[in-house]
N, C-alpha and C positions, 0 to 999 in steps of 0.2 A: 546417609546416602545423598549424594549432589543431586539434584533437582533438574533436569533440561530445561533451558529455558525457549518459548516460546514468544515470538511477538506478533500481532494483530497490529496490523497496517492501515490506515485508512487514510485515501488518497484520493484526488481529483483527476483523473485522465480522462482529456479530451468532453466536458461537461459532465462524465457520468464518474461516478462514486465506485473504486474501488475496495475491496474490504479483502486482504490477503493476508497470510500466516506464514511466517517464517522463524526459522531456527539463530538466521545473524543478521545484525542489523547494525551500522554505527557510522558515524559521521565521514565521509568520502576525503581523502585528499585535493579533490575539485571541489574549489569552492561553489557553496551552494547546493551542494547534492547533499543525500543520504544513501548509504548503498547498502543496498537488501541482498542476502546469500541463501542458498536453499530453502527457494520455495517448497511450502507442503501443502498435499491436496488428501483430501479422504477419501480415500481410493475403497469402493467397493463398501462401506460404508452404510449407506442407503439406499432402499429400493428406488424410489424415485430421484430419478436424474434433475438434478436444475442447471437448464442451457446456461443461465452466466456463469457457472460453474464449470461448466465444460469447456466454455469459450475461454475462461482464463486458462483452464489447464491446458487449453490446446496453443493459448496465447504465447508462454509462459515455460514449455514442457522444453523448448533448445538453449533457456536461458540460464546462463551461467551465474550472472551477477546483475542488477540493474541500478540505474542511479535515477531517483528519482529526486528535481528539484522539492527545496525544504518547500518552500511556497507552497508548494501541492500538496505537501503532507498535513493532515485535516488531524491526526491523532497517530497516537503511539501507545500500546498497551501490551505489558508482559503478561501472559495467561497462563494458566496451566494445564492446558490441551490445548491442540487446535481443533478448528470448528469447519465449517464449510467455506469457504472461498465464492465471493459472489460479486455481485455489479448492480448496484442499484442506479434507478434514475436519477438525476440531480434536477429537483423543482424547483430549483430555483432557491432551497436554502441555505445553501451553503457555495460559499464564493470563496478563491483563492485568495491568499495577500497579493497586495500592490508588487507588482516585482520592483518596477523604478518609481520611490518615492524623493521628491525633487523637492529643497527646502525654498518657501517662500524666498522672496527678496523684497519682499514689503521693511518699509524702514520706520 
């Protein structure tokens, strides 16, 4: 029996730490993007509500397809369920790549 596959996203938007689960994911025809396809949220799941959770779902819930620059993407992981969807702070440990890296001209 085929396996569904899942992916756990983690991304930088706008300073704070993304962490989302999706069904499709794969390299965009624009360069530099990755394009994410049916987001999943666990719906009804747990008694306790967590606002970043909400906030994505409610971010997230008209979105068809997204491209997110690769630069922003912090990890890529196939799982075997998906988990909760959440927004962590960014303290400062984790920092995008350089988008324009420019070669010296020292000789």
């Amino acid at each position: 029996m085929k396996t569904k596959c899942v992916y756990k996203i983690i991304f930088i938007q706008l300073g704070e730490i993304y962490e989302v689960f999706a069904k499709q994911i794969y390299q965009s025809d624009m360069y530099g993007f990755i394009e994410i396809e049916e987001y999943i949220f666990n719906k009804d799941k747990q008694l306790v509500v967590d606002p970043s959770s909400e906030k994505l779902k409610n971010e997230f819930s008209m979105v068809e397809r997204s491209y997110i620059p690769i630069n922003s993407i912090v990890r890529i992981d196939q799982v075997n369920e998906s988990g909760e969807a959440k927004i962590k702070e960014n303290k400062g440990q984790i920092s995008p790549f350089p988008i324009n890296i420019q070669p010296s001209n020292k000789k």
